[in-house]
N, C-alpha and C positions, 0 to 999 in steps of 0.2 A: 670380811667386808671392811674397808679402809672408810674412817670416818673423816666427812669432807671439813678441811681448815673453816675456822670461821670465817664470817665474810663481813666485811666491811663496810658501812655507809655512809655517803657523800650526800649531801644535801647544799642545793647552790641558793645563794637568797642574793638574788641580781638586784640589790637596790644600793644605790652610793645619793649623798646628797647632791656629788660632784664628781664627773668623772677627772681622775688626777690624766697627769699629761704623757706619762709613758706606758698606762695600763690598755692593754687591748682585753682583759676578760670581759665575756659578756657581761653587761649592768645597762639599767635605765634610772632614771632620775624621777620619774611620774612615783610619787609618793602616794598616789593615790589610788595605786592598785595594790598596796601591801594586802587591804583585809584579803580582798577576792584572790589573790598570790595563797595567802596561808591557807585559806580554806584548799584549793586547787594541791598546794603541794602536801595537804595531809590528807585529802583525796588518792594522792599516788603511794603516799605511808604505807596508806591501807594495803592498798591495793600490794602493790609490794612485799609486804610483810605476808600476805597470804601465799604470795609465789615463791615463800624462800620458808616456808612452814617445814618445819623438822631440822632447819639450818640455823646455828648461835651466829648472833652477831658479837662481836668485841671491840669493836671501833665505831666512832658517829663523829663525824663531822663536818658541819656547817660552817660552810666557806663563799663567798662571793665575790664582787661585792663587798657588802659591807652589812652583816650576819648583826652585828649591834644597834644601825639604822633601822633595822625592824623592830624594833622595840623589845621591854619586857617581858609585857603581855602575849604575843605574838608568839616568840621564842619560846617561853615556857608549856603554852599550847604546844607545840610543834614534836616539843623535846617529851610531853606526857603522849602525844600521839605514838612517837617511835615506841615509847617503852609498853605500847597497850597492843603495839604491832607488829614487837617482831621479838623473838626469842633472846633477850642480851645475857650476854656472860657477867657473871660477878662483880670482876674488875674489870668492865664495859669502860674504855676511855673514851671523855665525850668534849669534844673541842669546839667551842667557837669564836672564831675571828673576832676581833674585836677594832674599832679604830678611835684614837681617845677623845675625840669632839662628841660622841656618842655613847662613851661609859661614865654612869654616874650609879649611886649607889642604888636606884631600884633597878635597874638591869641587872645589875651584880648581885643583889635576893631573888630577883627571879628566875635567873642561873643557875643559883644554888638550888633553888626549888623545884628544876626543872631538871635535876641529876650533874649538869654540867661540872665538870674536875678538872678543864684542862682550858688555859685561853691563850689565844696568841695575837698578841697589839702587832699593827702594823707602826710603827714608830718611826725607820725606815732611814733620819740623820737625828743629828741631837744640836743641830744648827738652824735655825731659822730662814736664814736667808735657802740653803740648800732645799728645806723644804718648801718655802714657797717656790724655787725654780724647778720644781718637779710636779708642783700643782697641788702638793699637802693641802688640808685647811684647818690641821691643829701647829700649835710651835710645840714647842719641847718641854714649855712647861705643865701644856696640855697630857703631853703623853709619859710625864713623870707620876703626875698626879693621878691619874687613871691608874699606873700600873701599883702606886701606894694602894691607891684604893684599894684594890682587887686582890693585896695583900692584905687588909686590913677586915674583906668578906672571907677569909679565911683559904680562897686561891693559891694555893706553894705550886704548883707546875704550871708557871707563866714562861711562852714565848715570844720572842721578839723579833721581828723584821727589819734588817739594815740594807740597804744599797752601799755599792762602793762604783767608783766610776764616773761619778756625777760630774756635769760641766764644772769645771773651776776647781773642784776637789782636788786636794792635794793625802799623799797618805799620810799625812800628821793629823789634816783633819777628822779622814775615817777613825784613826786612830783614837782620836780626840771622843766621836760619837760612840764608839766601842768602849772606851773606858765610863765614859756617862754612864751608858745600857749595863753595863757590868754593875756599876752600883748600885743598879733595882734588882739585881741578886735572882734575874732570871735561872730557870733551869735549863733552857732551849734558846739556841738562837742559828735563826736561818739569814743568809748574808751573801744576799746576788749584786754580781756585775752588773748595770744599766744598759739594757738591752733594745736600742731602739728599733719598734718595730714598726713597719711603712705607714698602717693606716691609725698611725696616735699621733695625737697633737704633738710633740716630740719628733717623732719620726719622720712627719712633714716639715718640723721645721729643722732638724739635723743639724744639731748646735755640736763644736767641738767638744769629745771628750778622750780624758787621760788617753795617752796611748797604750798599745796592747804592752809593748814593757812596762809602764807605769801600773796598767793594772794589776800584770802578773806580780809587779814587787809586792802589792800592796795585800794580793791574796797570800801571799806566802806568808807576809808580817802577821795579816790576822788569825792564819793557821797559829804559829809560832805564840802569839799571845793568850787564842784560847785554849791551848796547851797547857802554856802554864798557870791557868787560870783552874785546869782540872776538868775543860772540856773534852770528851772523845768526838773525833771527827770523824762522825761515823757514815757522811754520804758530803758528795762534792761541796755542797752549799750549804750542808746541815753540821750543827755540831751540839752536843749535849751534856749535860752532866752525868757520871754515870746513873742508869734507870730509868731516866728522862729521855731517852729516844722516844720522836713519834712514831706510837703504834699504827696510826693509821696510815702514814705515808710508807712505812716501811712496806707495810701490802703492795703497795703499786711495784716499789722494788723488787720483792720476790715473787711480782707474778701471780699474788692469791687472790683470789675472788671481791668483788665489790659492785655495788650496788650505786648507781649517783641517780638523786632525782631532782627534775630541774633543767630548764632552759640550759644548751651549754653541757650539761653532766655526761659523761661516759660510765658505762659500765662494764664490767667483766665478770659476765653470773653463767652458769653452768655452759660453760666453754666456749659461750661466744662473746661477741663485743656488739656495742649498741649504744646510738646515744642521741638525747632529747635536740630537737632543732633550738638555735640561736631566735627563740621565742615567744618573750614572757606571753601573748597576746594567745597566742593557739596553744602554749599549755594550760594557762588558766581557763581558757573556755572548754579543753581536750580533746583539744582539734588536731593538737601536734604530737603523731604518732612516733614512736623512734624511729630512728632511721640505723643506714649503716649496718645492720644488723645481720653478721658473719660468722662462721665456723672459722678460728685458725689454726691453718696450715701449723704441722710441727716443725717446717723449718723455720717458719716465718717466727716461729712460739722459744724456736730455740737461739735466733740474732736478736729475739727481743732478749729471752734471760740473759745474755750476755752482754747485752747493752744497758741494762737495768743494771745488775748486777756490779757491772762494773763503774758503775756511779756511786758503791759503797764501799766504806773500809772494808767488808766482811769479804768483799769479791767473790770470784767463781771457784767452787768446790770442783774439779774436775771431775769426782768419782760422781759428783751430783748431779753434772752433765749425761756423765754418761749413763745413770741409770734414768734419766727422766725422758731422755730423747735416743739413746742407745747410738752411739755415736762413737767417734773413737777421738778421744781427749788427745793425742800424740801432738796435729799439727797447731792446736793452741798453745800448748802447754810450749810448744818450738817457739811459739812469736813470745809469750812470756817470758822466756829465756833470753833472748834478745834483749827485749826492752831492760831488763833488768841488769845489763851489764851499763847503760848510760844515768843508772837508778830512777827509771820512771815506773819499775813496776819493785812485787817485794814477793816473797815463797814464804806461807807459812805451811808446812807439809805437803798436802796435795791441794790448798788454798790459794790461788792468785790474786790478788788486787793492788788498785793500782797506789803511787807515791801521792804528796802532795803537789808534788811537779808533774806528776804523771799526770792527775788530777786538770791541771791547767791547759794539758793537749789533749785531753780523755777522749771529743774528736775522733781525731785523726787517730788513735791508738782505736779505738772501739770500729774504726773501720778495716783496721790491718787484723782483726782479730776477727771477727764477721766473714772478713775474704777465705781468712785461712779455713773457714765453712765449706765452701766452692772451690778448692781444690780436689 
């Protein structure tokens, strides 16, 4: 009998003071339904943790949002519920979000008291003005001081969040905010292109930014710096110190099982998919049943491993392919071949993934490689 991977937990805590100006994740700003939120989502803990009884969890993480807005108090509840309801592995990595208008030092004891070992600041530029043109509502010095702090509660695996792309940005300045963040001596740092999306304040207003050459220069430079800084680029937008990859994001990568509960939350628990409505109001009351809720298809199961997959340095094992979906690796392993005469892909034995140029068209490359499924 094959013992199943552990699984993973997602917990969304949709509260922001402020919604910023390019974020479309679910959040509300009613401060005043935190308590009845906490109770409702360790209402679902429970619940949960009995439908996954016999099954380790190894990962938890509280993301939203803004996971630090709920408070201490809140948190620590939240975090003694998970561990009273569901099975955790040893070294259980347990993360939460943090944003630095919101960390001060009793959040950071009640973190520690609540198991947490793992945080990740949105900090996002190291410039002021950048950040208020994106809707911030801490500056830089907010978010230097948070991240001392939270070294100083005895925190060593701190991540960080940067944008690049921003109106006006130039790549001296990303540059510029990358050397900063580097200073506070994270282990993690995730670092996305500004993505305008239609229904954000952003998006409606669709102010010029860098062009797509501009961008790509700037991605390549920041690859090239956290290089030699000792980070591994281990997934398009992620890069890490070695051992400090996130545990729990890598799940979503390889397709292993996870658990989200929460307005918003997806999940992937014994082989289907399922996920809570876009609604703090009918979860809190338990009115909002999941939805979505699907068997998938192996083919559909084996364009996703590929498309996951190749969003990381580790890439597609072909022999992994073909024992997991019984397929015939031939006509991938052909476009591999291909790509890697213009160097956007690389061979390590029977391992494919892609460059860090490859990386910047992943796209269009993840769709030539999907087709060659349907042939």
């Amino acid at each position: 009998m094959i013992t199943p991977r552990p699984l993973g937990l997602y917990l969304h805590i949709p509260f922001c003071v402020k919604k910023c100006a390019y974020c479309d994740f679910y959040s509300v700003t009613d401060a005043s339904r935190m308590d009845a939120y906490t109770d409702a989502l360790i209402r679902s803990i429970r619940e949960y943790g009995e439908k996954s009884a016999g099954r380790t969890t190894d990962t938890v993480y509280l993301g939203g949002g803004t996971p630090s807005y709920l408070g201490g108090a809140r948190l620590e509840r939240i975090l003694h519920a998970v561990r009273g309801s569901f099975a955790l592995a040893e070294e259980t990595e347990i993360t939460v979000e943090c944003n630095p208008e919101s960390t001060d030092a009793a959040l950071l004891d009640a973190l520690r008291r609540g198991g947490a070992n793992r945080l990740s600041f949105g900090v996002q530029a190291a410039h002021d003005n950048e950040l208020r043109r994106i809707g911030r509502i801490h500056d830089f010095a907010k978010a230097k001081n948070a991240v001392l702090l939270a070294h100083e509660h005895g925190f060593s695996n701190i991540s960080l969040d940067l944008m690049y792309g921003l109106p006006g940005q130039t790549q001296d300045m990303f540059l510029d905010s990358l050397a900063q963040c580097l200073a506070l001596q994270p282990t993690h740092l995730s670092c996305y292109g500004l993505k305008l999306e239609p229904m954000t304040e952003m998006g409606r207003e669709a102010p010029v930014l860098p062009d797509d050459d501009a961008q790509a220069d700037t991605y390549l430079a920041l690859c090239r710096v956290l290089r030699q800084h000792g980070f591994e680029h281990y997934e398009i937008s992620n890069f890490a110190l070695p051992g400090f990859r996130s545990r729990h994001n890598s799940k979503y990568w390889d397709l292993s099982e996870y658990i989200g509960l929460g307005p918003g939350a997806h999940s992937l628990f014994d082989g289907r998919r399922f996920a809570f409505p876009r609604d703090i109001a009918g979860f809190t009351d338990g009115t909002a049943a999941v939805r979505n809720e699907e068997e998938v298809p192996d083919f559909e199961r084996q364009n996703e491993y590929l498309m996951l997959r190749l969003r990381t340095s580790d890439g597609v094992e072909l022999r992994d392919l073909e024992e997991r979906y019984h397929v015939d690796p031939a006509p991938y392993e052909a476009v591999f071949r291909a790509l890697a005469k213009p160097g956007l892909t690389e061979q390590n034995g029977t391992r494919w993934h892609l460059t860090d140029a490859g990386f910047l068209v992943s796209n269009s490359i993840i769709n030539m490689i999907t087709d060659a499924a349907s042939r």
